[in-house]
FIVEXSE-685990 format. One record per residue: x, y, z of N, C-alpha, C, CB in turn; residue number from 0; chain. Coordinates in pm, whole numbers, always signed. Each point is the difference from the previous one (the first is absolute). Glycine has a CB too. Layout:
N
pt n_xx X	n_yy Y	n_zz Z	ca_xx X	ca_yy Y	ca_zz Z	c_xx X	c_yy Y	c_zz Z	cb_xx X	cb_yy Y	cb_zz Z	n NUM	chain A
...
***
This chain:
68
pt n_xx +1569	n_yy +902	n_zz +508	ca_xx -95	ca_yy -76	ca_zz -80	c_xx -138	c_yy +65	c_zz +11	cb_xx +134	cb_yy -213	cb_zz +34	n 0	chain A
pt n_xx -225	n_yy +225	n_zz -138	ca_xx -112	ca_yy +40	ca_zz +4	c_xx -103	c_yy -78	c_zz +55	cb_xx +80	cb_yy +110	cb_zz -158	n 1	chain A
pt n_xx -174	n_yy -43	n_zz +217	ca_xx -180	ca_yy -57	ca_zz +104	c_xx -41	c_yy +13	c_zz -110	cb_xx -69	cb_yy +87	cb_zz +255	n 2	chain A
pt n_xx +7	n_yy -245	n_zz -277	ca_xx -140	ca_yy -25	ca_zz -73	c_xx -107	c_yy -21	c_zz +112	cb_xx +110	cb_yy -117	cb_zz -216	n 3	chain A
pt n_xx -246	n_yy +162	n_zz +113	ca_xx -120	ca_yy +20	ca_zz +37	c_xx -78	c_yy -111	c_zz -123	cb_xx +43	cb_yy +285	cb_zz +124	n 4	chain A
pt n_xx -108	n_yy -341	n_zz -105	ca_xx -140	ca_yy -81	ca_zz -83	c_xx -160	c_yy +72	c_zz +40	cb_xx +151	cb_yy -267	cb_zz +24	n 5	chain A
pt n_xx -212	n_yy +318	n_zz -145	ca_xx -123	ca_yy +28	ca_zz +19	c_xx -100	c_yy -92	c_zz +34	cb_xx +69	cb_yy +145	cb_zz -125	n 6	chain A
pt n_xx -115	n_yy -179	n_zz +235	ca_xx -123	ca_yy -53	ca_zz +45	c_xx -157	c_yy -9	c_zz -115	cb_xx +136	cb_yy +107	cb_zz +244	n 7	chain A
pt n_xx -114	n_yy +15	n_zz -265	ca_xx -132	ca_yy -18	ca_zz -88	c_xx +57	c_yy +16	c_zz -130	cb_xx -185	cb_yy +95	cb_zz +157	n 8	chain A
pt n_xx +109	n_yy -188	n_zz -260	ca_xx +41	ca_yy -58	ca_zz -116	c_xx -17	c_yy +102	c_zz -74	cb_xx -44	cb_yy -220	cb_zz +29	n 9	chain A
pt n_xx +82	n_yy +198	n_zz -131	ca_xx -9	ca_yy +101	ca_zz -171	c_xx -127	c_yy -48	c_zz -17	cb_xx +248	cb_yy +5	cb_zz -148	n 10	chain A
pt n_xx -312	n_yy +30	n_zz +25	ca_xx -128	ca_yy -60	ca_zz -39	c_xx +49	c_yy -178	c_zz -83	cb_xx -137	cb_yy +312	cb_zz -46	n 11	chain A
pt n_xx +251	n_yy -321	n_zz -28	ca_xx +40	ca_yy -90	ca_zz -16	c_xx +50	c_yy -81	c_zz +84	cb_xx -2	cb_yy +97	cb_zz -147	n 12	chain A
pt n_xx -8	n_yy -103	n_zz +270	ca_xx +59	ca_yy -58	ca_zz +114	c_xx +133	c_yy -39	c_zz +60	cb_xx -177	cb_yy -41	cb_zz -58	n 13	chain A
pt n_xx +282	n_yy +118	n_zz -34	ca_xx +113	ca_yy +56	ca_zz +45	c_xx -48	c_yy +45	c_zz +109	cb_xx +114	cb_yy +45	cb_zz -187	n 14	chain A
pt n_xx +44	n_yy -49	n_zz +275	ca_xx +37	ca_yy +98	ca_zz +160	c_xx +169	c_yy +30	c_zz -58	cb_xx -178	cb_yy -160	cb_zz +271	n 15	chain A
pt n_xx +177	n_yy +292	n_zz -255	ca_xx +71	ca_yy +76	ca_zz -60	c_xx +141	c_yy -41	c_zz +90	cb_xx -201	cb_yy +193	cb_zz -94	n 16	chain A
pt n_xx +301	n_yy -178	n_zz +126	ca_xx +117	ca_yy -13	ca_zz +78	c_xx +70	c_yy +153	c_zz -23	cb_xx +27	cb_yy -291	cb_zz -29	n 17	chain A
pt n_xx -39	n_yy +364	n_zz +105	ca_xx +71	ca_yy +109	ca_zz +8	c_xx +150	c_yy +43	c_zz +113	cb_xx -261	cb_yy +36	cb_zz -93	n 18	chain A
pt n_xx +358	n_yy +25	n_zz +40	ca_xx +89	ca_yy +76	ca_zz +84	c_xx -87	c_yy +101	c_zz +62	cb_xx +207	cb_yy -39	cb_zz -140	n 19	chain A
pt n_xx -140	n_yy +98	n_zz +255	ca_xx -27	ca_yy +58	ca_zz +92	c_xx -30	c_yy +160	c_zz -53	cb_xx +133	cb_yy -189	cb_zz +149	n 20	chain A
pt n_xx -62	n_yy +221	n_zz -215	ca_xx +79	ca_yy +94	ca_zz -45	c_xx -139	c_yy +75	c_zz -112	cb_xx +301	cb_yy -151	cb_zz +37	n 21	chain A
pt n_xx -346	n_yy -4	n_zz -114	ca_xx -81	ca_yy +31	ca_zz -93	c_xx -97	c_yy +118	c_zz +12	cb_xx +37	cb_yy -222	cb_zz -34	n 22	chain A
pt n_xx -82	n_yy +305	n_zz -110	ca_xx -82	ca_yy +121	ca_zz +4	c_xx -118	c_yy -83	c_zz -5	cb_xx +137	cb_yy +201	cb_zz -112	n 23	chain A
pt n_xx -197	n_yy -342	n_zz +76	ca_xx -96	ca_yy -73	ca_zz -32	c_xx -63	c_yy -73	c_zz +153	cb_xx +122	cb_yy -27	cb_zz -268	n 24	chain A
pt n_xx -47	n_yy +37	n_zz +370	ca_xx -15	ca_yy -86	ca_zz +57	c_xx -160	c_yy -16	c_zz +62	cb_xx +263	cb_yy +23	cb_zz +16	n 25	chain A
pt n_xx -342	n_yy -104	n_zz +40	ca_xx -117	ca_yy -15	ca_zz +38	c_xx -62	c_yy +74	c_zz +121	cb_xx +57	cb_yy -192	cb_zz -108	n 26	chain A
pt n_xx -150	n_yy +225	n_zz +118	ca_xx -61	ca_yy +35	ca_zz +148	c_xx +98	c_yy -52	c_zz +103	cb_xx -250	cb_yy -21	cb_zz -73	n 27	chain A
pt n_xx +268	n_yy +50	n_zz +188	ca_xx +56	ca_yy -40	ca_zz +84	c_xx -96	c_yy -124	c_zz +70	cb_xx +136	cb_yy +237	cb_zz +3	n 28	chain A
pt n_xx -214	n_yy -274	n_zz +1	ca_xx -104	ca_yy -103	ca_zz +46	c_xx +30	c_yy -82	c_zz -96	cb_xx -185	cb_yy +118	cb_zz +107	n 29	chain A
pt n_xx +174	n_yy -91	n_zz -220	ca_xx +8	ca_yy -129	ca_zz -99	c_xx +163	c_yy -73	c_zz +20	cb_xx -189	cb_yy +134	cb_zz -207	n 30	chain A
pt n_xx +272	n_yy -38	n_zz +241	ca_xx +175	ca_yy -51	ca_zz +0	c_xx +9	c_yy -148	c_zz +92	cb_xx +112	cb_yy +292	cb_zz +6	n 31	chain A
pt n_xx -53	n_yy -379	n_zz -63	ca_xx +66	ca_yy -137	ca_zz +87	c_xx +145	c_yy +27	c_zz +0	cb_xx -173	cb_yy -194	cb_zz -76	n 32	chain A
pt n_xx +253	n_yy +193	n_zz +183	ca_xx +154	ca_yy +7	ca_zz -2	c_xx +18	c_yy -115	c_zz +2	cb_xx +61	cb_yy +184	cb_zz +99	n 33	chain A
pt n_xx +46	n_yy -195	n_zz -253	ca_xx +52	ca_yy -128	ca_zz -17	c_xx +145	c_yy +12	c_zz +74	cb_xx -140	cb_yy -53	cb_zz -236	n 34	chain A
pt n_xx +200	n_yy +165	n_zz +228	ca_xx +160	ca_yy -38	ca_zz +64	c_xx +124	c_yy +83	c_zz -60	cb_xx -82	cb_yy -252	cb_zz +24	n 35	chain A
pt n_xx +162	n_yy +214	n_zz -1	ca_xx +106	ca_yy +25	ca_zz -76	c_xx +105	c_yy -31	c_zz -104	cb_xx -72	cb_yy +44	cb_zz +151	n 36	chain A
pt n_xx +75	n_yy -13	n_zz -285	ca_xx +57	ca_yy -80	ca_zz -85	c_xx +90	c_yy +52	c_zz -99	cb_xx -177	cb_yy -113	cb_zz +44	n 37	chain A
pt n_xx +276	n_yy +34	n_zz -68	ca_xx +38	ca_yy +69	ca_zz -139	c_xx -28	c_yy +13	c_zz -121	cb_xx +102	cb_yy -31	cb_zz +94	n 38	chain A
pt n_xx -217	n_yy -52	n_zz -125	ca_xx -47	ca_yy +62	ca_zz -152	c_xx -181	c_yy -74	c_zz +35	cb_xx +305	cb_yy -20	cb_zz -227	n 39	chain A
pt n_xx -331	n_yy +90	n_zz +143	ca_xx -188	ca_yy -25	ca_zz -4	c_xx +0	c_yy -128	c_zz -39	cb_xx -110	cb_yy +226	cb_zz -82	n 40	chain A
pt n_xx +197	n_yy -325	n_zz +47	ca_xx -61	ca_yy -146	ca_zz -88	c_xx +20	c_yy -81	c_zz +169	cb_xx +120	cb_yy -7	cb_zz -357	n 41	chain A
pt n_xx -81	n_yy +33	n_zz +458	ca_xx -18	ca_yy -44	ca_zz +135	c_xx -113	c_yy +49	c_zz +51	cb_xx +216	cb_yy -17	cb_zz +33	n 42	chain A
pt n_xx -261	n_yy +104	n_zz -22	ca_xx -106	ca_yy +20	ca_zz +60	c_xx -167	c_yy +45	c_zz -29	cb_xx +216	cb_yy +18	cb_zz +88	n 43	chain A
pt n_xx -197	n_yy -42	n_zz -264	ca_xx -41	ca_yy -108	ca_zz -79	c_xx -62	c_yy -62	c_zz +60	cb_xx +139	cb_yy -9	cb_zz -114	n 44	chain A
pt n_xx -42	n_yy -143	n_zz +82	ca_xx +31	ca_yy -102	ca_zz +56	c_xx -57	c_yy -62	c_zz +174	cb_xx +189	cb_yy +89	cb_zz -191	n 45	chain A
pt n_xx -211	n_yy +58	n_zz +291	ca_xx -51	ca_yy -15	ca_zz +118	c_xx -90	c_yy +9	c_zz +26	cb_xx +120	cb_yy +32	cb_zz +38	n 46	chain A
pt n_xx -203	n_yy +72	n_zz -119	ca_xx -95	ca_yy +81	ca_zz -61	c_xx -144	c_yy -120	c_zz -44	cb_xx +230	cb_yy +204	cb_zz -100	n 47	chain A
pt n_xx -175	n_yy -292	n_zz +10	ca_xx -63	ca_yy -108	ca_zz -68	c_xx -40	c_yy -89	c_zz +62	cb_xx +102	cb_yy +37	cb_zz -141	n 48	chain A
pt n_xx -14	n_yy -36	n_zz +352	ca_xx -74	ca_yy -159	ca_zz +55	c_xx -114	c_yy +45	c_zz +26	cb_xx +173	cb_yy -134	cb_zz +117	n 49	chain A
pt n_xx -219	n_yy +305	n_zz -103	ca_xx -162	ca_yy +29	ca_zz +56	c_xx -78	c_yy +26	c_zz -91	cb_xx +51	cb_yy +88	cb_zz +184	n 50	chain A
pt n_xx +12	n_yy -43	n_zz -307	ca_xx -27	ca_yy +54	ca_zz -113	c_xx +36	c_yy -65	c_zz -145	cb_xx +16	cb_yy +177	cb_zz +160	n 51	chain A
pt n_xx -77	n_yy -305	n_zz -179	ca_xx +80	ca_yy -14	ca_zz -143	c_xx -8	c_yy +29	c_zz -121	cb_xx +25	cb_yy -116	cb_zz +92	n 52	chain A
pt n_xx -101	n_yy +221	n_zz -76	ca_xx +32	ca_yy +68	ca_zz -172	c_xx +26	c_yy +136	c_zz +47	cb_xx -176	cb_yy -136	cb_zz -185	n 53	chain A
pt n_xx +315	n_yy +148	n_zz +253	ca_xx +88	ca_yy +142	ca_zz +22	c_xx +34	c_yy +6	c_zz -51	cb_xx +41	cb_yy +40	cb_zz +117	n 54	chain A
pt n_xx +21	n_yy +96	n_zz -128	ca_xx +88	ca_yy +35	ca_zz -143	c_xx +71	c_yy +143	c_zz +19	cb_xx -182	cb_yy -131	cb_zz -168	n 55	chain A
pt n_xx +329	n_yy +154	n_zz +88	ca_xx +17	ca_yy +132	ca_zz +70	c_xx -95	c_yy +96	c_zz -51	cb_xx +234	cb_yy -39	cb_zz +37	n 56	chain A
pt n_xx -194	n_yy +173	n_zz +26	ca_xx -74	ca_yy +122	ca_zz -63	c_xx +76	c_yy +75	c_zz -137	cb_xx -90	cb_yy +41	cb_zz +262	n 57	chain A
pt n_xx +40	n_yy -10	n_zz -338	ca_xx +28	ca_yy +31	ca_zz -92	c_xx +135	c_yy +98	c_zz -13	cb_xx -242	cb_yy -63	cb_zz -22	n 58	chain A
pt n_xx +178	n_yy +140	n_zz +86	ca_xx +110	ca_yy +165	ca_zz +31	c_xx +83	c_yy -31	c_zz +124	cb_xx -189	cb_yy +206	cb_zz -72	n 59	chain A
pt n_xx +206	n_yy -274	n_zz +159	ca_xx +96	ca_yy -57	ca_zz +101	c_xx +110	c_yy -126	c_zz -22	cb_xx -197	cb_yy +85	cb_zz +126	n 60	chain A
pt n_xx +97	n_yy -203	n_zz -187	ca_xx +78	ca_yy -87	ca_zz +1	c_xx -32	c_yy -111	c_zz -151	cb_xx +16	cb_yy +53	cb_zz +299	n 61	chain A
pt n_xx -6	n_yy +56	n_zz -395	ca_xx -17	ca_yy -44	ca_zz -118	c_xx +48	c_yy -130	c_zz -47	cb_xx -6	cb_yy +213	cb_zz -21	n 62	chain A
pt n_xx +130	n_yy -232	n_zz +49	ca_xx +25	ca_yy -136	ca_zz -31	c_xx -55	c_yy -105	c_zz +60	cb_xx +165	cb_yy +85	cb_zz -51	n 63	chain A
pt n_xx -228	n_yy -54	n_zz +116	ca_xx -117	ca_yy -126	ca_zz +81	c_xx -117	c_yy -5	c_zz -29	cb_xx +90	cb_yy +12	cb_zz +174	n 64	chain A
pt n_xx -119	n_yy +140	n_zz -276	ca_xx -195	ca_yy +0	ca_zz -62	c_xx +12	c_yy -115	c_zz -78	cb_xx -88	cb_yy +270	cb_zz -45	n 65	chain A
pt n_xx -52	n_yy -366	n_zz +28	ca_xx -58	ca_yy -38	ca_zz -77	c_xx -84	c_yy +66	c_zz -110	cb_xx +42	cb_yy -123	cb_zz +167	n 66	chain A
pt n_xx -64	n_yy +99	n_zz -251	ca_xx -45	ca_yy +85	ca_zz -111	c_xx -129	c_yy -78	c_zz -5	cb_xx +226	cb_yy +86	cb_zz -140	n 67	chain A
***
């Protein structure tokens, strides 16, 4: 199962991005929160949102979880 990461510091729209591990996008390493381990981004998402609630996936990682 893939490590998600949540960006700490916001987009200018105040999205926090939810990224795989793996991702070419992923954030500074300071900005990274480890959310865990999961099988698809709409969980950790979902985990992402109790510190962060306007998370969202990352575009190029976990597209089916971007908000537009």
């Amino acid at each position: 199962m893939p490590l998600y990461y949540v960006n700490a510091k916001g987009q200018p729209n105040g999205d926090h991005e939810v990224h795989r591990l793996e991702c070419s996008y992923m954030p500074d390493p300071t900005n990274c929160v480890y959310l865990g381990e999961f099988p698809s981004c709409h969980m950790a998402v979902a985990v992402a949102k109790k510190c962060f609630p306007k998370a969202s996936g990352c575009y190029w990682c976990s597209r089916e979880c971007h908000k537009s």
